[in-house]
C-alpha positions, 0 to 999 in steps of 0.5 A, a space after each residue: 500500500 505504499 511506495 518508497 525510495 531509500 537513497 544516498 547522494 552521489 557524493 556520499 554525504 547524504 541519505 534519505 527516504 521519500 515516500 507515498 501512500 494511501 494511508 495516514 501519515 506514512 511518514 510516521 512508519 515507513 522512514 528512517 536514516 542516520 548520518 553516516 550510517 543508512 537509510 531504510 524504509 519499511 512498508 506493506 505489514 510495517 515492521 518499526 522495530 525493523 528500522 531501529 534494528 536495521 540501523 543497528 547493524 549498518 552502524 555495526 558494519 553489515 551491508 544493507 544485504 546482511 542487515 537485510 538478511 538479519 532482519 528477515 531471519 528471525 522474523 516469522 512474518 517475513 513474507 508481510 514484509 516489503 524493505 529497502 535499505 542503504 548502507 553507508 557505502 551505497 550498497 543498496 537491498 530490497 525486499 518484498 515478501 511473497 504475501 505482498 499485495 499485487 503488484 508488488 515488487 521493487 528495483 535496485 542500483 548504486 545507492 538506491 533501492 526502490 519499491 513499492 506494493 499495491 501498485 497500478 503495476 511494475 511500471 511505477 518503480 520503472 518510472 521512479 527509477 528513470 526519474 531518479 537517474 535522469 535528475 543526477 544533477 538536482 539537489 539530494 532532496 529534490 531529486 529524491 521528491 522527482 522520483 516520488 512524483 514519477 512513480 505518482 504520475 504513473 499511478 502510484 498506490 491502486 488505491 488512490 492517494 493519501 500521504 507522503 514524506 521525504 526525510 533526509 539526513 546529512 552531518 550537522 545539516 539540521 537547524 544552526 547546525 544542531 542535528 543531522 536532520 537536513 529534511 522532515 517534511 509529512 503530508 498526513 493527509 491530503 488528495 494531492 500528498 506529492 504535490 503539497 510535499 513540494 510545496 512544502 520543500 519549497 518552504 523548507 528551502 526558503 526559512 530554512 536553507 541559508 543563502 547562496 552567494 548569488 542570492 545574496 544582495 549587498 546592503 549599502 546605505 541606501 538599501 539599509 534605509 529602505 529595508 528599515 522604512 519598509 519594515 516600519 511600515 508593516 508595524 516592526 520598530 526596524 528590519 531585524 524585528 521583521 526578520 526575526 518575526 517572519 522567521 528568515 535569518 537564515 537568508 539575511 546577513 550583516 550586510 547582505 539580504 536574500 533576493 527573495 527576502 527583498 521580494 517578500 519585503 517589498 511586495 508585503 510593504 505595497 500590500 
């Protein structure tokens, strides 16, 4: 009753899972990663002790394969089961239990396992599988939600559509730093979940992604006074507070603001 692709970039410092679903909060049972250790989703009769457990052994230094097979062996409901995993190295596995509902079934390749059950057919895993190695170029996060999308384009879950996810970890790429979470974005609930997932990477991007040089416009006197003419306009005693208000520090320095923080501010100052 799901789809999903478990992954890590290219240059090896990120892994991540997105994944959809006719179910509620998918997000909340299939996915789960570490920095530096793998990523795993579980689906079809879940298993959640699977992914603690699955990690574990990555951390210990199995293959996905041999932490694949660990978690199978001692599990009675194995033929329930649908898992992808991928270690730190790349190495990918995937698993779908000879009980899983048709169409199920899934595919793997340098550092990505696919899969998916209760599908409109083989070809959703097909599409997911062009779609993440024809986006190479994209962004980790970006190329793993394009691959989402395409096994929804094509028909997804037979079911219909309910929920999606992406999670995606790197070294201290949480907020200022603080964790390793780069990503954790859930659609609970929604008639368009990969659609509104994008939306909200769009945001994830914009309050929480710090700007990239090009992006960055120099602030001269002449700039500064009108960033703090326009924010008292809109009711803050000076820029700062406006940004601290509105939740864009990330995209604002000393002497530089972000071009599309400029936009906001002078659309919302004519409004």
């Amino acid at each position: 009753m799901t789809f999903s692709i478990v992954a890590r970039s290219d240059d090896g410092e990120s892994w991540g899972v997105a994944v959809a679903s006719k179910f509620l909060a998918v997000g909340s049972a299939v996915p789960a990663a570490v920095a530096g250790i793998g990523a795993i989703a579980t689906q079809a009769h879940a298993n959640v002790a699977y992914k603690g457990q699955a990690l574990a052994h990555l951390d210990d230094g199995a293959t996905a394969e041999v932490a694949l097979e660990a978690l199978l062996e001692d599990d009675d409901q194995r033929d329930h089961r649908q898992v992808g995993i991928v270690d730190s190295d790349g190495n990918a596995a995937t698993h779908t239990g000879s009980q899983c509902f048709d169409w199920a079934g899934g595919v793997t390749g340098p550092g990505v396992a696919i899969q998916g059950n209760i599908l409109a057919g083989p070809h959703v895993v097909e599409a997911m599988k062009d779609a993440w190695d024809n986006n190479a170029d994209r962004p980790f996060a970006r190329r793993l939600l394009a691959a989402l999308s395409a096994g929804d384009a094509v028909g997804g879950d037979k079911r219909g559509r309910q929920s999606a996810a992406i999670f995606v970890v790197r070294e201290e790429a949480g907020y200022d730093g603080g964790d390793d979470v780069a990503v954790d974005l859930r659609v609970d609930d929604h008639t368009n979940p990969c659609a509104e997932l994008g939306r909200l990477l769009d945001l994830q991007e914009l309050y929480l992604t710090r700007s990239a040089p090009e992006e960055r416009v120099p602030i001269d006197d002449e700039l500064r006074s009108e960033l703090e003419t326009r924010a008292k306009a809109l009711g803050h005693p000076d820029f700062d507070a406006w940004v601290g208000t509105e939740n864009y520090e990330m995209r604002v320095g000393p002497d530089w603001v972000d071009e599309k923080v400029l936009a906001i501010l002078r659309e919302g100052a004519r409004a």
